[in-house]
N, CA, C and O atoms as a DFTB+ gen file, in Angstrom:
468 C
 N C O
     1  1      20.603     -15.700      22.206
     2  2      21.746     -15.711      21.335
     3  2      21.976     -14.290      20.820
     4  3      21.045     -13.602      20.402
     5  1      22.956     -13.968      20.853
     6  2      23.473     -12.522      20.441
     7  2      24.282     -12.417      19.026
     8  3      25.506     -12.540      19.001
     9  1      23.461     -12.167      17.777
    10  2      24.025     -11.853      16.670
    11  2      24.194     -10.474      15.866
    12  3      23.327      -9.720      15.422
    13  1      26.025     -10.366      15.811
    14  2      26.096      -8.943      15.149
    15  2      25.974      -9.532      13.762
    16  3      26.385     -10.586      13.278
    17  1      25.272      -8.507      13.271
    18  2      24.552      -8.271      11.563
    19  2      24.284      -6.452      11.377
    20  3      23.644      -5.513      11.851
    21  1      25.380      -6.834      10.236
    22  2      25.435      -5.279       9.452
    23  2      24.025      -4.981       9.057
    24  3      23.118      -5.785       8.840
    25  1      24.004      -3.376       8.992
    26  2      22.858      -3.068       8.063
    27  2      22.991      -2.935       6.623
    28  3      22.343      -3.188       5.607
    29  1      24.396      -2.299       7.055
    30  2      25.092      -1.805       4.960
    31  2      25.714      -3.023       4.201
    32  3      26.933      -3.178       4.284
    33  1      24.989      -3.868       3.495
    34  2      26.100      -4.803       2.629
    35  2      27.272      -4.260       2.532
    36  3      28.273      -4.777       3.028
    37  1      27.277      -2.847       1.700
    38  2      28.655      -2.008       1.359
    39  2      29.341      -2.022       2.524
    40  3      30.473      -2.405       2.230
    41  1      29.273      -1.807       3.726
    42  2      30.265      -1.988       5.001
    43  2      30.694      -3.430       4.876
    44  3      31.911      -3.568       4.753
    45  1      30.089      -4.358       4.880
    46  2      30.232      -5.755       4.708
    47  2      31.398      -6.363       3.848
    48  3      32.334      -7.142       4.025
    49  1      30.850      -5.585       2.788
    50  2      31.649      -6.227       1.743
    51  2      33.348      -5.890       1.763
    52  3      34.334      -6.494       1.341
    53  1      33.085      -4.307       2.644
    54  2      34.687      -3.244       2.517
    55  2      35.929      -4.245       3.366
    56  3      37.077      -4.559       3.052
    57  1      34.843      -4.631       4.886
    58  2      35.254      -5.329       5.601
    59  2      36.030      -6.260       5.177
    60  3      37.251      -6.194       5.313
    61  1      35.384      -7.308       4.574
    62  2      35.786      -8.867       4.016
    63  2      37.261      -8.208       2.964
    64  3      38.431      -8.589       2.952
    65  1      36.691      -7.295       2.308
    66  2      38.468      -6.998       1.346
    67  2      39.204      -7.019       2.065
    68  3      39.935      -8.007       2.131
    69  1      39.415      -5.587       3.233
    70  2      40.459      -5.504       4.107
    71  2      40.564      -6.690       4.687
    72  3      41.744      -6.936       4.934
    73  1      39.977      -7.366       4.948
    74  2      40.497      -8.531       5.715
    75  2      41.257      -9.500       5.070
    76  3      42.137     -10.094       5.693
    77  1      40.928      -9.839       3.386
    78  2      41.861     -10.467       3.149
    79  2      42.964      -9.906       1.908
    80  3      43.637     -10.295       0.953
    81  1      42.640      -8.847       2.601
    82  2      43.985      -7.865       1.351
    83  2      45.011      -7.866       3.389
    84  3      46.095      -8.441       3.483
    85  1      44.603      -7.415       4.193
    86  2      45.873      -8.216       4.964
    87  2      46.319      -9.588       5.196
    88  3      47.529      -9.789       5.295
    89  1      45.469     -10.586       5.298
    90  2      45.921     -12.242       5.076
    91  2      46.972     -11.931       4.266
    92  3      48.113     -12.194       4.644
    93  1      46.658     -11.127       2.627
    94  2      47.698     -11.724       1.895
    95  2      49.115     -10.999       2.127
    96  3      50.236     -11.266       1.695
    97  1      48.732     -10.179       2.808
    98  2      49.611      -9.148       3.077
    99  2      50.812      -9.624       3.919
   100  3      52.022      -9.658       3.697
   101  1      49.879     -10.055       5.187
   102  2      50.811     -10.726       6.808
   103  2      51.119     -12.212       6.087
   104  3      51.021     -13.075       6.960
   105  1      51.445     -12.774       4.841
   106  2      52.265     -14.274       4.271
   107  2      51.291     -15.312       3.948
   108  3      51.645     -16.381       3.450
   109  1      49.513     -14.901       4.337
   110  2      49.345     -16.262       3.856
   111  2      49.235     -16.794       2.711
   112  3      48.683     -17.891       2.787
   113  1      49.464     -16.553       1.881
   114  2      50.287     -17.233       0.269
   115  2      51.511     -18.582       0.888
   116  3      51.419     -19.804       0.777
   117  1      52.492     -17.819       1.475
   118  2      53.110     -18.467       2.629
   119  2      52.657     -19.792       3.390
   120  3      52.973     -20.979       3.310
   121  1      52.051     -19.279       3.921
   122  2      51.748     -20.371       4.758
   123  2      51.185     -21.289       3.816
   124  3      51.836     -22.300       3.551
   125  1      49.731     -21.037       3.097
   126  2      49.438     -22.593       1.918
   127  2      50.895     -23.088       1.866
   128  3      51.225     -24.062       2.544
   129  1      51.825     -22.405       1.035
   130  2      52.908     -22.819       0.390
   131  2      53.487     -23.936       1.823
   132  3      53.775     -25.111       1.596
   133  1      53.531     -23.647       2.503
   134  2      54.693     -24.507       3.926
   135  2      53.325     -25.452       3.970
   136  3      53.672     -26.628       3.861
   137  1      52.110     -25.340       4.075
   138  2      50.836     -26.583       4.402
   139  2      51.278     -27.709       3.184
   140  3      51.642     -28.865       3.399
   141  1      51.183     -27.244       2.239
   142  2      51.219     -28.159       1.114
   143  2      52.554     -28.589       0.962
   144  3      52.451     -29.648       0.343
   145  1      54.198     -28.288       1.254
   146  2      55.322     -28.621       1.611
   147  2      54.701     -29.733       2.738
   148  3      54.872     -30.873       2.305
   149  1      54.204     -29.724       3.716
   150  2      53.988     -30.709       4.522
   151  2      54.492     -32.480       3.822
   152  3      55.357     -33.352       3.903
   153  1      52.776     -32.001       2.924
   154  2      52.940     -33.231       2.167
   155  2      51.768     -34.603       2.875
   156  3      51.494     -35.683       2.351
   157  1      51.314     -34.077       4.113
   158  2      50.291     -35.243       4.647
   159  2      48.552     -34.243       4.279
   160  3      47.465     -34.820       4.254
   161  1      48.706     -32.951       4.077
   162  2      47.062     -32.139       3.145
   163  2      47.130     -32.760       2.047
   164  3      48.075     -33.411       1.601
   165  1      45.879     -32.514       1.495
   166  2      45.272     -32.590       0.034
   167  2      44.441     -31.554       0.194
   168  3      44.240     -31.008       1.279
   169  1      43.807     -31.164      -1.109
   170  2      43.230     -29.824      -1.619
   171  2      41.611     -30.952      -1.310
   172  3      40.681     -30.172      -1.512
   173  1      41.335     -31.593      -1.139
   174  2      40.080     -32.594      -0.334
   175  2      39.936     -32.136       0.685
   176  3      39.135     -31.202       0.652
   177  1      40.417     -32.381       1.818
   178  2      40.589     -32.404       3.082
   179  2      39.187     -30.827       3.352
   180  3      38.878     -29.886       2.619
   181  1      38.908     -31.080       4.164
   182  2      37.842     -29.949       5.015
   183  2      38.903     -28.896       4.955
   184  3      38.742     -28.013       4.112
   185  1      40.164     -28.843       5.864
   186  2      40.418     -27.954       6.261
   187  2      41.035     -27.175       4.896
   188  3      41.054     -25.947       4.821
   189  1      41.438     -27.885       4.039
   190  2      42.018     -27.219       2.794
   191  2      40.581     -26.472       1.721
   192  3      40.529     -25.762       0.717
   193  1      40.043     -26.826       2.217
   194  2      38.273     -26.457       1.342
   195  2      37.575     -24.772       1.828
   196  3      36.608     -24.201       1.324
   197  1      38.375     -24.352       2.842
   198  2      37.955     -23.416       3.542
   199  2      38.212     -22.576       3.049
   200  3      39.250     -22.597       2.388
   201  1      37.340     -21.284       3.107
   202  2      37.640     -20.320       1.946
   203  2      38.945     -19.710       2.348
   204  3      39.538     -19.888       3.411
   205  1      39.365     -18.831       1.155
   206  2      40.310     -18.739       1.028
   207  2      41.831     -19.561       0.956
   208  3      42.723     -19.257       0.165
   209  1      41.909     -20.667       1.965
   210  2      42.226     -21.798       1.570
   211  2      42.237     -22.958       0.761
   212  3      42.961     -23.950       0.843
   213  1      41.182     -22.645      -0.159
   214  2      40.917     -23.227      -1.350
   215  2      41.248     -22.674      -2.584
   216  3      41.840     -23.260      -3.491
   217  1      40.839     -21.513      -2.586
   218  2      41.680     -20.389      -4.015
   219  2      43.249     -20.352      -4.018
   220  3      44.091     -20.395      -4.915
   221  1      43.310     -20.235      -2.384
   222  2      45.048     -20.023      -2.762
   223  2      45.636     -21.287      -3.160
   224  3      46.802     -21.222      -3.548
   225  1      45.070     -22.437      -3.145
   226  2      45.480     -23.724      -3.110
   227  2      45.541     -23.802      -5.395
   228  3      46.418     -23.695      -6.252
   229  1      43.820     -24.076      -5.369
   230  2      43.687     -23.395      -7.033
   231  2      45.162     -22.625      -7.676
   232  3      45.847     -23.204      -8.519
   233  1      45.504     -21.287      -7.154
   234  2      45.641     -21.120      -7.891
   235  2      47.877     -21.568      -7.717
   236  3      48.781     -21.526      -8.552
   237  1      47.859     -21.796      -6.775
   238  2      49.145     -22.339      -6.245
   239  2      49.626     -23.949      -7.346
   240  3      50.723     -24.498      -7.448
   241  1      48.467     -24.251      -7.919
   242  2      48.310     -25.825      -8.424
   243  2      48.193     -25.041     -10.045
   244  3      48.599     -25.818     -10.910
   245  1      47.749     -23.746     -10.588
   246  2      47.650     -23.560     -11.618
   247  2      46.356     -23.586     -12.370
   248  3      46.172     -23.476     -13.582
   249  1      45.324     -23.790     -11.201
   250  2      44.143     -24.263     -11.635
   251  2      43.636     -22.778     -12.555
   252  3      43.190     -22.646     -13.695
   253  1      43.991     -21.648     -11.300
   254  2      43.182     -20.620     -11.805
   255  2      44.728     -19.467     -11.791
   256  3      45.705     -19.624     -11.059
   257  1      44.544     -18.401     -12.774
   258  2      45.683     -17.834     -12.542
   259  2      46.304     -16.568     -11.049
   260  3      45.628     -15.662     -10.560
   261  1      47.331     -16.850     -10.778
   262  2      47.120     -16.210      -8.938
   263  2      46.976     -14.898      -9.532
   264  3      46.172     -14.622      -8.642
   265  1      47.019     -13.760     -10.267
   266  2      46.492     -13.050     -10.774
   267  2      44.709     -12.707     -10.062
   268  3      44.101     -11.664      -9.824
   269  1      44.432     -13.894      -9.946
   270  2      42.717     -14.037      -9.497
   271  2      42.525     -14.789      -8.119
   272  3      41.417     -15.317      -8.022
   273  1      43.174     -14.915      -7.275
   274  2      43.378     -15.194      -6.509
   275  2      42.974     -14.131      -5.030
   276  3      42.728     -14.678      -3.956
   277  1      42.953     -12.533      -5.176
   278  2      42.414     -12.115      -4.250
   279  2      40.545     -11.955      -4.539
   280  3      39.682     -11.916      -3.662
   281  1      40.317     -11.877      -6.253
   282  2      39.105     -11.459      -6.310
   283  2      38.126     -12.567      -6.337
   284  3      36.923     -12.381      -6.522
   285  1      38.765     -13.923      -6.115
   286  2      37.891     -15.058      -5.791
   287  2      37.868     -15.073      -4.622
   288  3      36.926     -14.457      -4.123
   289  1      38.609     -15.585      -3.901
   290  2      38.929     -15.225      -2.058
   291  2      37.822     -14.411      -1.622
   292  3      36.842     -14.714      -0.942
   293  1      38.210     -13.192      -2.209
   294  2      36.484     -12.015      -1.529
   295  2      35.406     -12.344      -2.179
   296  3      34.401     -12.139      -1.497
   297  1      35.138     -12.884      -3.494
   298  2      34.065     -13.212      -3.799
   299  2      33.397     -14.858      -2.881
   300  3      32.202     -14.948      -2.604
   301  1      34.241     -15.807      -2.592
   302  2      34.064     -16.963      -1.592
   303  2      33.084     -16.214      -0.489
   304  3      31.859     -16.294      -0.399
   305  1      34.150     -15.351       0.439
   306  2      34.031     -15.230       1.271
   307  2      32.901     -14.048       1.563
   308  3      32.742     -13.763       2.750
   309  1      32.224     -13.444       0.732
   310  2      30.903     -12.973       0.477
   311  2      30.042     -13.858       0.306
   312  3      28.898     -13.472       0.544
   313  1      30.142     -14.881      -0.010
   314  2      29.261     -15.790      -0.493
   315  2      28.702     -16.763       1.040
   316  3      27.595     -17.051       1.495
   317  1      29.925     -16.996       1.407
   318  2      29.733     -17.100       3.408
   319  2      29.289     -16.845       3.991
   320  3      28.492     -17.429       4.725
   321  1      29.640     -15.745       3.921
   322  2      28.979     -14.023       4.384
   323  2      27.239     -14.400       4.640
   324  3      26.715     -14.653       5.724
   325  1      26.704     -14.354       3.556
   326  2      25.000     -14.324       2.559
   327  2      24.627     -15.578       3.410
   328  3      23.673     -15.436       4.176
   329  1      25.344     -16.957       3.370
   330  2      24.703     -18.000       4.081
   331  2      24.417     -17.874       5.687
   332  3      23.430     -18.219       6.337
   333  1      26.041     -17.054       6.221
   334  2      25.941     -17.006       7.634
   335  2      24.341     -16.159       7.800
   336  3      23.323     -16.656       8.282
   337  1      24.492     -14.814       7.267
   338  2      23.350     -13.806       7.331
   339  2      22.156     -14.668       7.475
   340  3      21.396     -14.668       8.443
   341  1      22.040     -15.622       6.094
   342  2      20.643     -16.247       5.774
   343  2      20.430     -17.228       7.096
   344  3      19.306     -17.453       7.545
   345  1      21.504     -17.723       7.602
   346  2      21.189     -18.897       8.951
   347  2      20.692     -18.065      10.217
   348  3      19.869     -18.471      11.038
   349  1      21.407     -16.691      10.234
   350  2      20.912     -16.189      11.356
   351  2      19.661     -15.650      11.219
   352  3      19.013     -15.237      12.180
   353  1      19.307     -15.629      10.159
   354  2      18.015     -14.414      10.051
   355  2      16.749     -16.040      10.534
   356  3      15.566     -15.930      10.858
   357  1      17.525     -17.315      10.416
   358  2      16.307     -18.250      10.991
   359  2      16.218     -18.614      12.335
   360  3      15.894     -19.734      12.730
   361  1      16.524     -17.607      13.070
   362  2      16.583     -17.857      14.472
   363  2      16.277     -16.406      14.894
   364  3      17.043     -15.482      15.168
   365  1      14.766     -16.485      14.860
   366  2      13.968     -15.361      15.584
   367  2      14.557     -14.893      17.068
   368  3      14.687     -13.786      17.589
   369  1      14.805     -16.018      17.435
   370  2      15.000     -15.136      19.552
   371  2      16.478     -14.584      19.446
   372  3      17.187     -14.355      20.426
   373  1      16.786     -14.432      18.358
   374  2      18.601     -13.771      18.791
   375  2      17.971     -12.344      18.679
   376  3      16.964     -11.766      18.268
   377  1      19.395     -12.086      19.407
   378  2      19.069     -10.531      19.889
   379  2      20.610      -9.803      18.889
   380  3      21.824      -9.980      18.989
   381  1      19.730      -8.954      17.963
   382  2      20.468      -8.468      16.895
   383  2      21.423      -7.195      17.688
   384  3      20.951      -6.459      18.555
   385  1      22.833      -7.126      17.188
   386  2      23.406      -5.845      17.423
   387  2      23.987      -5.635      16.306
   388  3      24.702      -6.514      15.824
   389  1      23.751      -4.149      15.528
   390  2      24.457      -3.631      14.394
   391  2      25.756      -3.778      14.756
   392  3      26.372      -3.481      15.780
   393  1      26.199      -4.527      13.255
   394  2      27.669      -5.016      13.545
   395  2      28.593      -3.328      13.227
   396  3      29.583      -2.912      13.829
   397  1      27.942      -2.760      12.263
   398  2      28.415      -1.488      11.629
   399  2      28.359      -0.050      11.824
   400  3      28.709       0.974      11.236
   401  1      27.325      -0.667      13.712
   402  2      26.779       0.833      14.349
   403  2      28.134       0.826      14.998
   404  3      28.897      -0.136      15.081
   405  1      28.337       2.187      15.494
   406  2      29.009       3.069      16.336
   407  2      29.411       2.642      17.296
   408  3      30.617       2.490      17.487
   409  1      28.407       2.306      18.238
   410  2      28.428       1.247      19.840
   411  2      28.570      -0.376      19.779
   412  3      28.469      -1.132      20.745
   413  1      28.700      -0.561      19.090
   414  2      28.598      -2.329      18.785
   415  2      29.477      -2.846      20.270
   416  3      28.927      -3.566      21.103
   417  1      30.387      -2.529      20.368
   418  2      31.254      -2.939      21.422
   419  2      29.998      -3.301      22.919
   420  3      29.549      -4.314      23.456
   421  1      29.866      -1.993      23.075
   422  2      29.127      -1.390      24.012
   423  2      27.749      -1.854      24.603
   424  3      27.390      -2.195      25.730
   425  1      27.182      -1.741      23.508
   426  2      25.828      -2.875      23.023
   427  2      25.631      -4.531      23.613
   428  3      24.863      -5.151      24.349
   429  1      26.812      -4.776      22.803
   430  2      26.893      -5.854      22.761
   431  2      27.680      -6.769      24.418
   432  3      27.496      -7.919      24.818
   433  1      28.235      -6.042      24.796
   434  2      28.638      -5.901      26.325
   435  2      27.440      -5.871      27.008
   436  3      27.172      -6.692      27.886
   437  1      26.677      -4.955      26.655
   438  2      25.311      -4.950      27.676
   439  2      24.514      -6.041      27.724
   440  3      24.292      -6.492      28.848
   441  1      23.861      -6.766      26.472
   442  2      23.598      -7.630      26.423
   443  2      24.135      -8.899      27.560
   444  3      23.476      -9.589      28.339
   445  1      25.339      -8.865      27.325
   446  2      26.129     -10.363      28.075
   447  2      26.016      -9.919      29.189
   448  3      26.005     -10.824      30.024
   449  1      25.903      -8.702      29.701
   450  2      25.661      -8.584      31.234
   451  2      24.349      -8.666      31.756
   452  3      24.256      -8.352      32.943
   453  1      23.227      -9.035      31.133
   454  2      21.870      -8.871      31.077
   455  2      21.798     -10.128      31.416
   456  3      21.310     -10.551      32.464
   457  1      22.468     -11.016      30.207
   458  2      22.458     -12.492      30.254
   459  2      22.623     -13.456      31.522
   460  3      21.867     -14.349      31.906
   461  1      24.008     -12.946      32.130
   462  2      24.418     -13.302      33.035
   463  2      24.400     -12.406      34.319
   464  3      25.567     -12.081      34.533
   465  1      23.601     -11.891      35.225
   466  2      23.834     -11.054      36.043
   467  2      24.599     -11.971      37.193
   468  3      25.007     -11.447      38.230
């Protein structure tokens, strides 16, 4: 099994912002808004529970103010983050590639060709 894992939390963490400082960027505020127009979701449902999909939901309902809405989102989704890390670190035979090195691409290519000759 081939798992990329950062070395720098701080890369980690920069990552997860940019990622959802564009979500909110490219409409998804939006999109909740047209899911919940549907009218057949609930804020229950699995798929509505998913991070970030759950804050924007919060704070779309008034729960929390959207004001707080990106710094819960990244705080969720750090919190993900820590579990994914903690699940992989219990599976000794994966074969680690720095997610935050230089070559990751490269690396990690080699590997799958190793795998499969």
């Amino acid at each position: 099994m081939l798992s990329l894992e950062p070395l720098d939390r701080a890369w980690l963490h920069q990552r997860i912002e940019k990622r959802f400082d564009d979500m909110l960027a490219q409409g998804f505020l939006e999109e909740v808004k047209k899911l919940r127009a549907r009218g057949d979701l609930q804020v229950d449902l699995p798929s509505m529970r998913c991070v970030g999909y759950r804050q924007a939901w919060e704070a779309l309902d008034g729960i929390m103010p959207m004001t707080e809405l990106r710094d819960r989102g990244i705080f969720a989704t750090r919190q993900l983050a820590k579990r994914q890390l903690t699940w992989l670190r219990s599976m000794p035979q994966r074969h680690i590639v720095q997610a935050d090195g230089a070559q990751v691409l490269q690396q990690a290519l080699k590997w799958v060709d190793a795998q499969c000759p």
